[in-house]
C-alpha positions in Angstrom: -30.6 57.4 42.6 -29.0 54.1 42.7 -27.7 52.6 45.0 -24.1 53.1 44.1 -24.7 56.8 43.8 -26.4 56.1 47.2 -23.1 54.9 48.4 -20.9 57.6 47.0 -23.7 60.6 48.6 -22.9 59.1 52.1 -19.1 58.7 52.2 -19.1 62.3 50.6 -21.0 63.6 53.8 -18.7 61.8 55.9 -15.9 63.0 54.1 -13.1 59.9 55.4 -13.3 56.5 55.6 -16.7 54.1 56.6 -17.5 50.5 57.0 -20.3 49.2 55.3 -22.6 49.4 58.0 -21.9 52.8 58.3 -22.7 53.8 54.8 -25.9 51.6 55.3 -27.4 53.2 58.0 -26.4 56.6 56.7 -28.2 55.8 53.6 -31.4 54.3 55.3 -31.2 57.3 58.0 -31.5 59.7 55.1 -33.6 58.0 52.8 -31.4 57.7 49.6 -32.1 54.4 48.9 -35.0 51.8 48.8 -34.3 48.6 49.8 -36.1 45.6 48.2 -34.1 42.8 49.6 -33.8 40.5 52.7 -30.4 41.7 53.5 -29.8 45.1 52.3 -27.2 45.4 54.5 -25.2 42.9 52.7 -26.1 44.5 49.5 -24.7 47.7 50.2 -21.2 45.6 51.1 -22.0 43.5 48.0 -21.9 46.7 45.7 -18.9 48.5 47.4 -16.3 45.7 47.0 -17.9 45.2 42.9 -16.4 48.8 42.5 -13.8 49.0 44.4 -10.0 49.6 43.0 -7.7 46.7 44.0 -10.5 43.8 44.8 -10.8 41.5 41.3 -13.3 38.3 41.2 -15.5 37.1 38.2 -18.4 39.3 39.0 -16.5 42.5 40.1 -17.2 46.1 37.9 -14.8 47.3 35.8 -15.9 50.6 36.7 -14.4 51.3 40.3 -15.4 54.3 42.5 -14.3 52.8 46.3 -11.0 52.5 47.6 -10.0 49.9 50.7 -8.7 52.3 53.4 -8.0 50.3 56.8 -9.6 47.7 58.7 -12.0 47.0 56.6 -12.8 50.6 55.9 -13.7 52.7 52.8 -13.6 55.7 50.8 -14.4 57.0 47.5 -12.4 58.0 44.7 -11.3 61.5 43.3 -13.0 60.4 39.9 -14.1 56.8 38.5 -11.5 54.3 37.3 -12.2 51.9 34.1 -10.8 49.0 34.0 -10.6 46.5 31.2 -8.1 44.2 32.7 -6.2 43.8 36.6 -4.1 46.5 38.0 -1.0 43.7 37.3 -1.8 43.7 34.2 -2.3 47.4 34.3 0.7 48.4 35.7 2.9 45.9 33.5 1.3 48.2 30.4 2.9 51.7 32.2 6.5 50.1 32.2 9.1 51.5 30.2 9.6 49.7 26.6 13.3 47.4 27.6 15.7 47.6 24.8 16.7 44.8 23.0 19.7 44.3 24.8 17.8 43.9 28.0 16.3 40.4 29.4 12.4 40.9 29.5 11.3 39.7 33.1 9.2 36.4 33.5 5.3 38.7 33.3 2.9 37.2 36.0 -0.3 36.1 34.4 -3.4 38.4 36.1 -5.3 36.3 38.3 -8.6 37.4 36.9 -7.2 36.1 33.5 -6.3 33.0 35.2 -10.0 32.7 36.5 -11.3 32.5 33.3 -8.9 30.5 32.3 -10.4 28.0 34.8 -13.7 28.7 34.1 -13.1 27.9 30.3 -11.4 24.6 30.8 -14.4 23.5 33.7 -17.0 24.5 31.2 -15.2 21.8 28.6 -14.4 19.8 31.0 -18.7 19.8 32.2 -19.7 19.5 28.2 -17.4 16.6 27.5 -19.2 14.6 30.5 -22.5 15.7 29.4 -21.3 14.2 25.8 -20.3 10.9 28.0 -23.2 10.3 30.1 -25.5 10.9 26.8 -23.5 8.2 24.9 -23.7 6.1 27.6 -27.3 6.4 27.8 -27.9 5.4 24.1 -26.1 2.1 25.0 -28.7 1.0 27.6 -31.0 -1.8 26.0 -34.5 -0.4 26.0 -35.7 -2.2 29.2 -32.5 -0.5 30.7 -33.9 2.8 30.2 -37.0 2.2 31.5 -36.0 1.2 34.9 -33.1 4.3 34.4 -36.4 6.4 33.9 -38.1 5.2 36.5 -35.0 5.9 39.3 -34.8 9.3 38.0 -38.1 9.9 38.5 -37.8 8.8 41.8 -34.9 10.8 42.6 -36.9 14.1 41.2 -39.5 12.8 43.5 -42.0 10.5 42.7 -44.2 8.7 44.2 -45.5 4.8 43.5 -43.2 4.3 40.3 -43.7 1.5 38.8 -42.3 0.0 35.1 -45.3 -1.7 33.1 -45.2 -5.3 31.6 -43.4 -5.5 28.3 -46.3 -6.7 26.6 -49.8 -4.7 26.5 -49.0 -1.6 28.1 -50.6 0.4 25.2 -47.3 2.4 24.3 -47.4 3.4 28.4 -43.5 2.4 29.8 -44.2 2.8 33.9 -46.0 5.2 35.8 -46.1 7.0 39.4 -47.4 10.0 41.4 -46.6 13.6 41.9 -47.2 15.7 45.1 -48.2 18.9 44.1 -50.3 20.9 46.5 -52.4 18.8 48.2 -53.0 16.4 46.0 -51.2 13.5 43.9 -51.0 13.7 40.2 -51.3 10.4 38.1 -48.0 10.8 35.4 -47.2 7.8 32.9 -44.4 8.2 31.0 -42.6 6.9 27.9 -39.3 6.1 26.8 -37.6 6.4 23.4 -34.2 5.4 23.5 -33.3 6.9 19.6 -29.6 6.1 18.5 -30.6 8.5 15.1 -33.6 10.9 14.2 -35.8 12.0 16.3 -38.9 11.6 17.9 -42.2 13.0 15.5 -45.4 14.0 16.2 -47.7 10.7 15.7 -45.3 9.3 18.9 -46.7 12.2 20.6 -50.3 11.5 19.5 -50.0 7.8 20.4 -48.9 8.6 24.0 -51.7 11.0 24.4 -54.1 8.5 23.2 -53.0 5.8 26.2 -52.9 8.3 28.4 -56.2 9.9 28.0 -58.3 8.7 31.1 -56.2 7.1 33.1 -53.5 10.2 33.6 -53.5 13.8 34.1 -49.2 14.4 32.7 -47.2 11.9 30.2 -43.9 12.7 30.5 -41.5 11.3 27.3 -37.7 10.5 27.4 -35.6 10.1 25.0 -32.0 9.8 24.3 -32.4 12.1 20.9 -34.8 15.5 20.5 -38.0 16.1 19.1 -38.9 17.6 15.8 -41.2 21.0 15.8 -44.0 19.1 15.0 -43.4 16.9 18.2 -43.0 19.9 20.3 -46.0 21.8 19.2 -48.3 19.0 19.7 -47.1 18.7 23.3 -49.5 20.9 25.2 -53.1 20.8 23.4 -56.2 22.7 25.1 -57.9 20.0 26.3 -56.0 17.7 26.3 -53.4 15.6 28.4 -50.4 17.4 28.6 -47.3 16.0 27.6 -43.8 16.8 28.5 -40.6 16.3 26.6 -37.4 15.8 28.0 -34.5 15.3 25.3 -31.5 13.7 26.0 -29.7 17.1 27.1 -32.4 17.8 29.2 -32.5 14.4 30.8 -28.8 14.9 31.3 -29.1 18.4 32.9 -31.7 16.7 35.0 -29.1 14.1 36.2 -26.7 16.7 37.2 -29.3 18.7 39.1 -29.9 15.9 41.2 -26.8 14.3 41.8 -28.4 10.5 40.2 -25.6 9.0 37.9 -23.0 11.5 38.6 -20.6 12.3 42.0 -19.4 15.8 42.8 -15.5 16.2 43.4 -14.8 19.1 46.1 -10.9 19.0 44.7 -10.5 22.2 43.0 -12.2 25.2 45.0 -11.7 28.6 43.6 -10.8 31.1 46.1 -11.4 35.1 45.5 -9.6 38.0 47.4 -12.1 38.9 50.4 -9.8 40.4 52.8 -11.7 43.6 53.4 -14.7 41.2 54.6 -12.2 39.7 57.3 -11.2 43.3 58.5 -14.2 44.6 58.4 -15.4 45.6 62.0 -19.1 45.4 61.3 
């Protein structure tokens, strides 16, 4: 049984309206559903207002079985409603055809349309910066990008960073340590700021070779991508292990941890949750 026919089973033997925590312990009282998660209470709420007629956000069912009663109360449905589109939009489709002589009405955009609407122009908006921050990047002079490197590492959370002397560091670019577990682990890494191509296997070999004894991780940067044969020749038994980090990845990176970039709380997205305000439990 899952859990929404969980859900249905109890409001049918209750036969009116329940809160979610009703439904819950009716459910965990009669054993039709096993929980697996550190709030199945929530879950239970979380799954009623995904199916239920009337409540529309991003991650909401089209298939809806629940109805919103009162005070935060609910019931289930004489038979399942599918839905490809909002009940605005729905009931704009059951209107009478207007003749031509009539003045068709200004038609309300749904609002789930105008969600993804929103979605859609973020997600540009999100792919143009990455574009930016990646061009931007390919600017630095190659000294720049070592000591770039070297914050980011620090900001993912290195230890003991340090960029190595210009001449003689035997293809090594800096250096630091790594907390994991109890112990530290000994990372150099290497920076290739590429304007074109890409980085090939015999870099990969090189960085392995000054690595070897000293360090237990390389890590290589750069600004382009790697070709297959780079890639494959990353992780050898054996061997020191070397991990790639493209320019999209080192951009993702940047966005994960805030370094380069600020975060703009101007444009929150609200979704209709007034069941969760009336509901008593």
């Amino acid at each position: 049984m899952t859990i929404v026919e969980a859900i249905k089973t109890a409001m049918r033997a209750k036969g009116g309206p329940m809160t979610t925590e009703e439904v819950y312990r009716f459910i965990v009282s009669e054993r039709l559903y096993e929980f697996h998660a550190d709030n199945p209470a929530g879950i239970v709420r979380q799954q009623i207002r995904r199916h239920c007629d009337g409540i529309e956000y991003s991650s909401a069912s089209p298939t809806k079985h629940f109805k919103v009663v009162d005070g935060g109360r609910y019931d289930i449905l004489s038979s399942p409603i599918k839905t490809s589109r909002s009940r605005a939009s729905a009931r704009l489709q059951q209107r009478r055809p207007l003749s031509s002589k009539q003045k068709k009405p200004a038609v309300a955009t749904p609002r789930k349309e105008l969600l993804s609407e929103a979605l859609s122009l973020y997600s540009k908006y999100l792919a143009e910066l990455k574009r930016r921050i990646l061009r931007d990047l390919k600017d630095l002079s190659p000294s720049e990008f070592e000591r770039f490197a070297k914050r980011l590492l620090d900001k993912y959370g290195f230890l003991d960073t340090h960029v190595t002397q210009i001449s003689g560091d035997g293809g090594i670019d800096g250096h630091g340590k790594l907390k994991v577990g109890l112990a530290n682990l000994h990372v150099a890494f290497q920076c290739k700021r590429y304007l074109k191509g890409n980085v090939q296997r015999p870099e990969i070999d090189k960085f392995r070779g000054a690595c070897q004894g000293d360090y237990e991780q390389g890590l290589l940067f750069t600004t382009s991508s790697f070709s297959e044969g780079a890639i494959g020749a990353s992780i050898k038994k054996g061997a020191v292990p070397i991990i790639l980090i493209d320019g999209p990845a080192i951009v993702d990176l940047m966005i994960s941890k805030g370094f380069g970039v600020q975060t703009e709380e101007v444009l929150p997205i609200y979704t209709y949750a007034l069941d969760l305000a009336l509901d008593p439990s």
